[in-house]
VMD Tcl script that draws the C-alpha trace (Angstrom):
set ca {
  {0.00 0.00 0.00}
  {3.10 2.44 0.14}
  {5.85 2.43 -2.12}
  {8.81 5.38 -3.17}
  {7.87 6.99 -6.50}
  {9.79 6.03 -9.95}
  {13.60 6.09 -10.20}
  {14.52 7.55 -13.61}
  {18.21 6.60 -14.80}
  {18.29 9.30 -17.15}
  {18.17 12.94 -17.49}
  {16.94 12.49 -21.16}
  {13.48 11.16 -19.91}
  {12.66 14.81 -17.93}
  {11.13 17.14 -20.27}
  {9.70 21.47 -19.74}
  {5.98 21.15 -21.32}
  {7.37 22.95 -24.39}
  {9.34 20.17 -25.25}
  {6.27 17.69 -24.88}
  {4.47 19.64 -27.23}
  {7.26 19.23 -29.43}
  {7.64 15.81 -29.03}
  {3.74 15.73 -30.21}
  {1.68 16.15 -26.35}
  {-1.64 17.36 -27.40}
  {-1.51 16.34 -31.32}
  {-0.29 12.26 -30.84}
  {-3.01 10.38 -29.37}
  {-2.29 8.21 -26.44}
  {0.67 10.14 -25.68}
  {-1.00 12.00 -22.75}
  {-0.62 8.40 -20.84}
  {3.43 8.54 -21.02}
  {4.08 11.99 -21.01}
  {3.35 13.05 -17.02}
  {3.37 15.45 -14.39}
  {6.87 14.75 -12.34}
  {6.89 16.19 -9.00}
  {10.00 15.27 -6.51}
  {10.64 16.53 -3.12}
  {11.34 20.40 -3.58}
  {8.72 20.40 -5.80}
  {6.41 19.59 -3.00}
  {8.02 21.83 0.08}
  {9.90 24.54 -2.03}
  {8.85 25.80 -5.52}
  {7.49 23.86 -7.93}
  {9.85 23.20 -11.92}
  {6.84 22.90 -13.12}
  {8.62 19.89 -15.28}
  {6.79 16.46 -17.21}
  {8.31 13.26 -17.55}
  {8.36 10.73 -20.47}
  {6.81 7.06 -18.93}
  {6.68 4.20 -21.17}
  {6.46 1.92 -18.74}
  {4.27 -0.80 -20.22}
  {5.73 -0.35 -23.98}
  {8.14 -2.48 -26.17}
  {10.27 -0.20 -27.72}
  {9.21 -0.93 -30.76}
  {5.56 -0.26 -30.09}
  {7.47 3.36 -28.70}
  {8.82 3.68 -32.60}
  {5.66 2.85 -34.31}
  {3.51 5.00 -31.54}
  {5.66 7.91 -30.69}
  {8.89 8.05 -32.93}
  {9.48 11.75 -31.88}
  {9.61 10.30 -28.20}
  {11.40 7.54 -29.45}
  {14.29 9.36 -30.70}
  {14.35 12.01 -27.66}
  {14.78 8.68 -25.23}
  {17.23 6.96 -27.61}
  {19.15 9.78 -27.79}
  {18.93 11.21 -24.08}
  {18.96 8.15 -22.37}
  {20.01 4.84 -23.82}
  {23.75 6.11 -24.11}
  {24.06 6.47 -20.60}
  {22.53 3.49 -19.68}
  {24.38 1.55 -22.13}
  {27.19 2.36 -19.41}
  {25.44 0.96 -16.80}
  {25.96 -2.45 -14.70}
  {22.91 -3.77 -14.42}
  {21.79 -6.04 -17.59}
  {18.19 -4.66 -16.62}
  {18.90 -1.00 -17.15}
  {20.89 -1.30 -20.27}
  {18.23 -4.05 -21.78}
  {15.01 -1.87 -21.12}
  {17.12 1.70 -21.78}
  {13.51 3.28 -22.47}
  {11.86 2.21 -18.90}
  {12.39 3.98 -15.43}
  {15.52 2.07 -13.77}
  {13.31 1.67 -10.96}
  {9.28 1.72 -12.93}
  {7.33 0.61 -9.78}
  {5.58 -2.00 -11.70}
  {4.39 -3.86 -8.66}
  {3.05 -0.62 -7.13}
  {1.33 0.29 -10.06}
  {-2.10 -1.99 -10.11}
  {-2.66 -0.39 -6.35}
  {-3.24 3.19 -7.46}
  {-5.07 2.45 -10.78}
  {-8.47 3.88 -10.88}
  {-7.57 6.39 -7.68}
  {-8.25 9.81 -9.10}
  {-5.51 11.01 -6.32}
  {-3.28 9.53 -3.69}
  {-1.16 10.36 -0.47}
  {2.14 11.32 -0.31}
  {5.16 12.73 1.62}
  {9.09 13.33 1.01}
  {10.99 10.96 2.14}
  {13.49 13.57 4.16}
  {11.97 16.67 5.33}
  {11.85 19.03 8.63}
  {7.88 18.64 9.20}
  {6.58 15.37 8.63}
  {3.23 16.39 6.22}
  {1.08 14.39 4.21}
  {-0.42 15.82 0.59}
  {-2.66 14.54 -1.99}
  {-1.28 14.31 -5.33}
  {-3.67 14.34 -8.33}
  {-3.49 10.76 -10.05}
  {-1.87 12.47 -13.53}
  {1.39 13.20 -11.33}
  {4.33 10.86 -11.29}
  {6.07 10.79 -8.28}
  {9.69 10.80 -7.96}
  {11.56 8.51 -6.09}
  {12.11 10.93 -3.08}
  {8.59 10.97 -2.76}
  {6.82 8.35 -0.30}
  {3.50 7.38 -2.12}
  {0.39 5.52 -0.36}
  {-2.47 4.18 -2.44}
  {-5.47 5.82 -0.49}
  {-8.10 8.12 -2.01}
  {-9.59 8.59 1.25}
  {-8.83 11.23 3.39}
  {-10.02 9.40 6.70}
  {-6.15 7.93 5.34}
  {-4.51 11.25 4.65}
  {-6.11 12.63 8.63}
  {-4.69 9.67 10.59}
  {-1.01 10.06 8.66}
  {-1.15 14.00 9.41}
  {-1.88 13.08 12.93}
  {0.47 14.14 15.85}
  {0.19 10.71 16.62}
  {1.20 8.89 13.70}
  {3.86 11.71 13.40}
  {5.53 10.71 16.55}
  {5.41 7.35 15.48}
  {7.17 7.88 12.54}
  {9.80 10.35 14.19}
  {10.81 7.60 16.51}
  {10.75 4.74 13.88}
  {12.47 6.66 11.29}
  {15.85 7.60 10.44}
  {17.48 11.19 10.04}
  {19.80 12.70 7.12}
  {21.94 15.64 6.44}
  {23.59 18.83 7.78}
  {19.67 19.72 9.16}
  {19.40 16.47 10.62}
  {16.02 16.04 8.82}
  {13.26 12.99 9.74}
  {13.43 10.08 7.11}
  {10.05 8.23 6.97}
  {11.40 4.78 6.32}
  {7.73 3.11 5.22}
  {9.24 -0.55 6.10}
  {8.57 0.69 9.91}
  {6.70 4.08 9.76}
  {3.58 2.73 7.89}
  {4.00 -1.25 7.30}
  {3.88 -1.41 11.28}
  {2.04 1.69 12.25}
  {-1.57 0.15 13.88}
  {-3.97 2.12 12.33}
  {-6.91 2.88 14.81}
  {-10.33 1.42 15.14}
  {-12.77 4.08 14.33}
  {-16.12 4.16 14.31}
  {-18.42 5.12 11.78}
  {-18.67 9.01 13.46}
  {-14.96 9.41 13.93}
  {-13.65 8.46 10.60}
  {-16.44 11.22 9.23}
  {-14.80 13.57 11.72}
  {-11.38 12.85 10.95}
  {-12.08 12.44 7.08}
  {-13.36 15.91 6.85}
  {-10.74 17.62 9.08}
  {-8.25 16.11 6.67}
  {-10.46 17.24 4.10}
  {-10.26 21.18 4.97}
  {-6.60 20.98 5.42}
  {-5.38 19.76 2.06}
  {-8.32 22.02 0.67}
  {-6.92 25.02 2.86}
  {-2.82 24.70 1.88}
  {-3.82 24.53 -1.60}
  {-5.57 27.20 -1.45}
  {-3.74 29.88 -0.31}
  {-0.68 28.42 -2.32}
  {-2.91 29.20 -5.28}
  {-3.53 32.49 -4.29}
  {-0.07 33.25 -3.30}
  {2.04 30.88 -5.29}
  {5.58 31.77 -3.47}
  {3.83 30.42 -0.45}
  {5.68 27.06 0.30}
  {5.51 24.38 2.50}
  {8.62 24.94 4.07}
  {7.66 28.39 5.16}
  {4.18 27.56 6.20}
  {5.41 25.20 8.47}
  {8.18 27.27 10.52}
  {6.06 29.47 10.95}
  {3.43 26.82 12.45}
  {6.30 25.91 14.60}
  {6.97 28.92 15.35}
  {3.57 29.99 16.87}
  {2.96 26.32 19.14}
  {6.35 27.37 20.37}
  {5.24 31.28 21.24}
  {8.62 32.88 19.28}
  {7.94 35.94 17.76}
  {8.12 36.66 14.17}
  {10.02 38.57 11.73}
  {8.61 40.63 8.97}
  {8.88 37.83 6.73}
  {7.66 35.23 8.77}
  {4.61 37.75 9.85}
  {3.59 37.69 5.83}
  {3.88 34.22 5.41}
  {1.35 33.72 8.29}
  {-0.93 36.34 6.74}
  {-0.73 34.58 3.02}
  {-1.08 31.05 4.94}
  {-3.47 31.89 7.23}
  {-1.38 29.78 9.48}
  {-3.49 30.46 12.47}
  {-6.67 28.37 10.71}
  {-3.61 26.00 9.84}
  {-2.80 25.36 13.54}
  {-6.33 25.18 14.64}
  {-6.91 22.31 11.76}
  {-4.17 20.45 13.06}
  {-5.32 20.66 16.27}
  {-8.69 19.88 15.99}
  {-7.52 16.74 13.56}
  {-4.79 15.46 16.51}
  {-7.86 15.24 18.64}
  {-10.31 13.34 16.53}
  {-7.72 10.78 15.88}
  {-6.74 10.85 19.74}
  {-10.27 10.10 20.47}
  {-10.53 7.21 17.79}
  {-7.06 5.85 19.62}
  {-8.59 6.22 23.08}
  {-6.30 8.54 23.83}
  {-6.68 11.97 25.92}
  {-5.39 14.76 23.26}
  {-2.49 16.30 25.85}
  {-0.86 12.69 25.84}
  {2.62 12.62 25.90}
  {4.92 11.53 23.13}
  {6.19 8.61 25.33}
  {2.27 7.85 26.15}
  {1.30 8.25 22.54}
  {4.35 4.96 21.81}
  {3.45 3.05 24.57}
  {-0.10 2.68 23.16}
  {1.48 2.03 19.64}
  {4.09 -0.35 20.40}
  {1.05 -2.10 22.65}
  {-1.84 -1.79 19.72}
  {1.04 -3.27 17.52}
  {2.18 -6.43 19.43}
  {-1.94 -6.88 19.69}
  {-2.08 -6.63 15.84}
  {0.56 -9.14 15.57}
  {-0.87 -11.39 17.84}
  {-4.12 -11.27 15.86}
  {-2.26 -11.80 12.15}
  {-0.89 -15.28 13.61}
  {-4.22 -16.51 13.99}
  {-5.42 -15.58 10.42}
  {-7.28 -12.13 11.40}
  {-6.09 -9.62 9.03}
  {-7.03 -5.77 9.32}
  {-6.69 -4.72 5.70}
  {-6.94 -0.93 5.10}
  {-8.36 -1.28 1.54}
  {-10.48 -4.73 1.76}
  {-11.39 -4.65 -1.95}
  {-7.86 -4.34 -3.22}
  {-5.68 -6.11 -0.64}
  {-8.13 -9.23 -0.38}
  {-10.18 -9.05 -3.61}
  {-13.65 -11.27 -3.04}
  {-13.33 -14.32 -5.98}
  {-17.03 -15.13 -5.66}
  {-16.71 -15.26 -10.02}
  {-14.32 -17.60 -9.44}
  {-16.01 -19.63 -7.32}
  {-19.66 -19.67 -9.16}
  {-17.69 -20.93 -11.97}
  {-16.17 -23.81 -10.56}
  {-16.62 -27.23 -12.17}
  {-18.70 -29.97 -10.43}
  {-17.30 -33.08 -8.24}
  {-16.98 -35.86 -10.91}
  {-15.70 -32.93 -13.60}
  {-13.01 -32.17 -11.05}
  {-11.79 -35.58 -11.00}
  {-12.21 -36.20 -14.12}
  {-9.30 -33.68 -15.24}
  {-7.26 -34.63 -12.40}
  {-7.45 -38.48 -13.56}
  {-6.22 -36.43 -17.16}
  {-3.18 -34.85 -17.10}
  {-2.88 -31.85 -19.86}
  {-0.02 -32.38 -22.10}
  {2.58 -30.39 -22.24}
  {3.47 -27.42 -24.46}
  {6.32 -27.60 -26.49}
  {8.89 -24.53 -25.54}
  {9.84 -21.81 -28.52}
  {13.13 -21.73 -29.59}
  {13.03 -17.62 -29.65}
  {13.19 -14.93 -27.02}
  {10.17 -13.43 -28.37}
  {8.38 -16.51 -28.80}
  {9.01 -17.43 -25.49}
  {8.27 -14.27 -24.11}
  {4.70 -14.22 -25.98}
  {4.47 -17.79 -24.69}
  {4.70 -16.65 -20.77}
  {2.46 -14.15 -21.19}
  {-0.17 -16.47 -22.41}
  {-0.19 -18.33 -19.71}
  {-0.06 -15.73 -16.64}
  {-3.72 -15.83 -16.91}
  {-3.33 -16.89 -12.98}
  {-0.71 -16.39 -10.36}
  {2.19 -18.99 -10.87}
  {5.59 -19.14 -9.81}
  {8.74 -20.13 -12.31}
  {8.88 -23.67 -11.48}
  {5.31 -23.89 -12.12}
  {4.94 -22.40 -15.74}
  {8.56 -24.36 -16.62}
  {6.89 -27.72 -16.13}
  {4.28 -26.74 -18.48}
  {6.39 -26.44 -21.81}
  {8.77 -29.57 -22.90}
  {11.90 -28.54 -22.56}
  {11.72 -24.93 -20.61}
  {14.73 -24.37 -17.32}
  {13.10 -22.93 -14.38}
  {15.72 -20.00 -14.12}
  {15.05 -18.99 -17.97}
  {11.18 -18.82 -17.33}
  {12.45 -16.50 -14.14}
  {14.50 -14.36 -16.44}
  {11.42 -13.61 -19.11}
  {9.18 -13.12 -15.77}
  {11.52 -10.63 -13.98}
  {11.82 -8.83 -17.80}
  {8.22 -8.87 -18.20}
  {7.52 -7.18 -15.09}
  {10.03 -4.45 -15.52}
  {8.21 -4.10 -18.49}
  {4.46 -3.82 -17.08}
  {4.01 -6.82 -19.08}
  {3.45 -8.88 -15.84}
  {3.04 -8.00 -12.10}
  {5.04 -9.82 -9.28}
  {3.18 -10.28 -6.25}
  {4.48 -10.67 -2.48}
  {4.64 -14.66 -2.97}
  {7.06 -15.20 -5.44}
  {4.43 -15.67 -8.40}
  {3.47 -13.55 -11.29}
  {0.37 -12.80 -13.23}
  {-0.73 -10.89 -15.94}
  {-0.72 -7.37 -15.59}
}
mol new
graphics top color blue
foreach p $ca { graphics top sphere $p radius 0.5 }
foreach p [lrange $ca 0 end-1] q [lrange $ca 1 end] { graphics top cylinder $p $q radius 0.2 }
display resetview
């Protein structure tokens, strides 16, 4: 459900929105798919480069010739010489996909029409939604959530503490890293009721609603600056002419009473007084956690989006041949398929059958002929190429 955003390996693949015009944005069709938004980290807490990136994740490159030969050439020329001097067989192979595509992350924010994220090393901990159009760079923390009851419980004092302690810290500022592995993957979400996650879903609400805001109306206005200032006033310093205009172009004030009023609500949903101290606010974690735990080794799992994470296979299941028609094709065995001699043959021939999950070993001992490690080597290709999608267990399907 989290993941860091894309890792480019190339400089060629960034383009201003001039040159995506140029490279036929607007007049190709299709093109608007792989020619994206890219925000990374300053983006979000300084100023904005306003900058797109070319993603053709998903694409052969020769369906990137045929399709887009003006974004062929720009990537061919940009990028594939430097990856060409690269290490890994992966990056020089696929020289027109991301080093790092996120293909595994990908099927989790399909059909969101936004999502959550938050740089990976900054002074405040805050949590944004991003418009789904916007790639995310690999500095970028991403979560697949379209609901803000998500977005109020990350922005929470509480989860912030959480992730202060769990984290990590970098640089001459001694910034917070949010290392997801133990920020979010162990983080105990609460159990709200019905009333509380409307409370804290509409808190969360009015404070993405009001920081974009007033960054639209005063587009200097960064995060960054917002944020000392926020510190600024819980702490009771005085401010400086600067500061004093940032908190009238913020309205930081309503920003502190937001936060404020959203650190309660999720208190409340954690049974937790508001004024609770930081080492209160772990205790209760590291407690709720260990219960969690306890709970997952007896098969109860408390998935944060049901319908994605455990997907119902009721069509499956009303599909299902009968008793005797079961044992019937057990008592058959299926013959087995005889294994291409070409790459591409072979390739086409995995693909055909990832109509399921399977797993390497599996899908060899269905061709005559095919080595379990060569089946793993089209797999692993296929997925950096959005062809196929690993999954946690080792097996691949379809993507």
């Amino acid at each position: 459900m989290s993941c860091p955003g894309v890792k480019l390996h190339g400089a060629g693949f960034i383009v201003t929105p001039d040159e995506a015009k140029q490279l036929g944005l607007g007049r190709i069709a299709g093109l608007e798919k792989h020619i994206r938004l890219y925000r990374n980290g300053r983006d979000l807490t300084a100023t904005s480069r306003d900058v797109m990136a070319i993603d053709l994740f998903g694409l052969t490159a020769e369906e990137v010739r045929q399709q887009f030969p003006e974004v062929y050439q720009r990537v061919f020329d940009r990028v594939k010489p430097e990856r060409d001097q690269n290490n890994r067989a992966t990056y020089r192979d696929n020289w027109w996909v991301f080093g790092e595509p996120r293909g595994n992350f990908r099927p989790a924010l399909n059909g969101l029409p936004r999502y959550i994220a938050t740089v990976e090393t900054m002074k405040h901990r805050l949590f944004v939604f991003l418009d789904a159009s916007i790639l995310p760079d690999n500095k970028l923390i991403v979560f697949a959530f379209d609901d803000a009851y998500f977005l109020g419980v990350l922005s929470s004092r509480i989860h912030v503490v959480w992730a202060l302690a769990s984290g990590s810290h970098l640089g001459v500022g001694n910034d917070p890293v949010y290392v997801k592995s133990a920020s979010f993957e162990k983080f105990p979400f609460p159990t709200a009721t019905e009333a509380q996650q409307t409370r804290i879903r509409d808190l969360a609400e009015r404070l993405d609603t009001h920081r974009k805001r007033q960054q639209a109306q005063h587009p200097k206005l960064t995060f960054t600056d917002l944020y000392n200032v926020l510190e600024k006033l819980r702490a009771g310093t005085p401010l400086n002419a600067k500061e004093q205009l940032t908190h009238e172009h913020g309205l930081v004030t309503v920003l502190r009473q937001l936060h404020d009023d959203l650190d309660a609500a999720v208190a409340e949903a954690y049974a937790l007084p508001p004024t609770a101290t930081d080492d209160a606010i772990l205790t209760h974690l590291c407690a709720l956690n260990a219960q969690r735990a306890a709970e997952e080794r007896t098969g109860t799992i408390r998935h944060l989006r049901p319908t994605f994470q455990n997907p119902t296979s009721t069509a499956t299941q009303t599909t299902l041949a009968t008793g005797d028609e079961i044992i019937a094709a057990a008592a058959k065995p299926a013959a087995k398929l005889l294994w291409p001699k070409s790459l591409a043959e072979q390739a086409q021939a995995i693909r055909s059958a990832l109509a399921a999950p399977t797993d390497a070993a599996t899908l060899a001992k269905t061709f005559k002929g095919a080595k379990t490690d060569r089946v793993e080597d089209i797999l692993e290709t296929l997925a950096s190429l959005g062809q196929a999608r690993s999954l946690p267990d080792g097996k691949y399907v379809g993507a």
